[in-house]
N, C-alpha and C positions, 0 to 999 in steps of 0.2 A: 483506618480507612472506613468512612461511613458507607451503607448501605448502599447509597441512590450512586456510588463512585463506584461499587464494584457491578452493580447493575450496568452503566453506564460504559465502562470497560468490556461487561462480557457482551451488551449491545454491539457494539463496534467490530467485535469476534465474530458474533455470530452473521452480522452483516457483512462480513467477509469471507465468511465460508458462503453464503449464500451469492455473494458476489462470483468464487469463484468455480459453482456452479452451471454460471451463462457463461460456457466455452464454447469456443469451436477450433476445433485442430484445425492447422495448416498443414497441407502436404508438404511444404517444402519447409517446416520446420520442427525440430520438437518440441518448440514452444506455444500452447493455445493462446488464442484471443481469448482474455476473459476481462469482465470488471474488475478486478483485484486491485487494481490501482487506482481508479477512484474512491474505495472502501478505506485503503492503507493512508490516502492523502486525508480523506474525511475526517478518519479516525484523529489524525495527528492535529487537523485547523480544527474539529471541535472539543478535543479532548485536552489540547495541548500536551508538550513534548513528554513527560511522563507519563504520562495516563492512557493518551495516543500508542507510543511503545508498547505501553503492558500490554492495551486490547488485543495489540495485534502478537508480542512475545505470548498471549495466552493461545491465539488462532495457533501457531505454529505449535505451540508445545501441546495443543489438543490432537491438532494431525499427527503430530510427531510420534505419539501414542496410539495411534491407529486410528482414528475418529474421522472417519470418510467425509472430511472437509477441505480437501483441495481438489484442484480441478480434475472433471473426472468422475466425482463421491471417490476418490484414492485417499489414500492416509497411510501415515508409518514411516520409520525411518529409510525406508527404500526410495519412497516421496523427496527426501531432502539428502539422499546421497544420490538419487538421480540427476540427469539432467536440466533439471528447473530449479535445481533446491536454492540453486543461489539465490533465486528471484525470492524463494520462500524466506531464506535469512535475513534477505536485506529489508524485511518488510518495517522490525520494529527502530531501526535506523531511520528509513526512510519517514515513519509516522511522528519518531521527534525532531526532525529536521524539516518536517511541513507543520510540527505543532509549534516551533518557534514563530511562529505570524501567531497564531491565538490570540494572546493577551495584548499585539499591537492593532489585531484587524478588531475587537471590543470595543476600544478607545478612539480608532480613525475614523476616518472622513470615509466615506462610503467607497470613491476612487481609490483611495489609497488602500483601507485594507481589500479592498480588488488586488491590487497591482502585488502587496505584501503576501497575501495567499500564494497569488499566483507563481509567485519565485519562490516563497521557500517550498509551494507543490511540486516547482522543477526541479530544483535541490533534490525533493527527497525523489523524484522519479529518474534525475543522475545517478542514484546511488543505486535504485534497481537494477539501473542498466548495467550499471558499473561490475557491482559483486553477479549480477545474473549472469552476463556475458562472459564472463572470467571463470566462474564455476561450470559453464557450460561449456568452455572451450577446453576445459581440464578433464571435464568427464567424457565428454566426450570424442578427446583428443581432436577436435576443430585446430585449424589455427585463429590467433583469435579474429581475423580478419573475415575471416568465414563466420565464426561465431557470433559475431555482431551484426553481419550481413545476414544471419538465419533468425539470431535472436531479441535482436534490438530496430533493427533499420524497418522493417513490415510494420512496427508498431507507433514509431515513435509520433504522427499524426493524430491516430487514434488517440495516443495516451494524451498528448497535449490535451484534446478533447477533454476528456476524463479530468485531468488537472484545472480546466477550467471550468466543468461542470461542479467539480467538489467544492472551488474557491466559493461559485455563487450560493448553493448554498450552505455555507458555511458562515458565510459575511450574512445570508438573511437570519441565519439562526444565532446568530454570534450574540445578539441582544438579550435572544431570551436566556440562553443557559450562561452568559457571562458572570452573574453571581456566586453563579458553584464551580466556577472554573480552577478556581484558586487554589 
C-alpha cells in the first residue's frame, strides 16, 4: 500500500473523529447528534469500499484503544460496549457499502452519480441504524421499538441531510482523486 493510500485512509479517520466531536446530547436519548455519519458516508464515496472501511475500521480500532476520538473526546472499550458501540461497529460496513457508488459516480453523468451516491449513502446509513438500534436495545435492555424511537427516529432527517451533503461532495471530488482510486 503506497504512501499517499495510507495518508488518505488515516485522513478519513481523523476527519471522523473530528466529525464526531460536534455533538450535542439529547435528553431524551443516549444517542448524540453528531457529524459521524457524513465522515463514514464520505469516507466510503471517496475512498471506495476497502479503503473507506479501513479509514474508518482504523477510527474505531484507535478509540477502541483509548484515543479520545468519539463523541465526547471518550474512547476505550467501555465506548463500544456502551450504549452507542453499535453505531461505532457498523461504521466500516456502512463506509464499504457507500464506497460501492465510487468507481460508478467517476465514470457517470453528473445526475446519475448524484442519485448512485445517494443510495448506496442510504444503504450504508441502514446499516448504522440497523446494528445501532439493535446493540443499543441489548445494552440497554430498550425494547427495540423504544430503541429506534430513542435511537434512530430523532435522527433520521438530519442524516438524510448528511447523506446528501457527502454525495455532492463526493461526485465534485470524484474527478480529481479518481486516478488513485483503484
Amino acid at each position: 500500500m503506497s504512501a499517499y493510500t495510507i495518508t488518505r485512509v488515516a485522513l478519513m479517520a481523523a476527519v471522523t473523529a473530528v466529525a464526531a466531536q460536534i455533538a450535542v446530547p439529547l435528553p431524551f436519548s443516549p444517542v448524540p447528534f453528531t457529524l459521524q455519519v457524513l465522515a463514514v458516508v464520505l469516507s466510503g464515496l471517496l475512498l471506495g469500499p476497502f479503503r473507506g472501511a479501513m479509514a474508518q475500521a482504523v477510527y474505531v480500532l484507535i478509540g477502541a484503544v483509548g484515543a479520545p476520538v468519539f463523541a465526547g473526546f471518550s474512547g476505550g472499550l467501555g465506548s463500544i460496549a456502551g450504549p452507542t458501540g453499535g453505531y461505532l461497529i457498523s461504521y466500516p460496513i456502512a463506509a464499504a457499502l457507500a464506497g460501492l457508488a465510487a468507481s460508478a459516480m467517476k465514470d457517470a453523468a453528473r445526475r446519475r452519480a448524484l442519485w448512485m451516491g445517494f443510495l448506496c449513502g442510504c444503504a450504508a446509513l441502514a446499516t448504522i441504524y440497523a446494528l445501532g438500534a439493535v446493540w443499543l436495545a441489548v445494552v440497554t435492555g430498550l425494547p427495540l421499538p423504544v430503541a429506534v424511537a430513542q435511537g434512530v427516529a430523532p435522527f433520521v432527517v438530519f442524516d438524510l441531510v448528511k447523506v446528501a451533503l457527502a454525495t455532492v461532495v463526493a461526485v465534485g471530488a470524484a474527478p480529481a482523486i479518481a486516478p488513485s482510486r483503484a
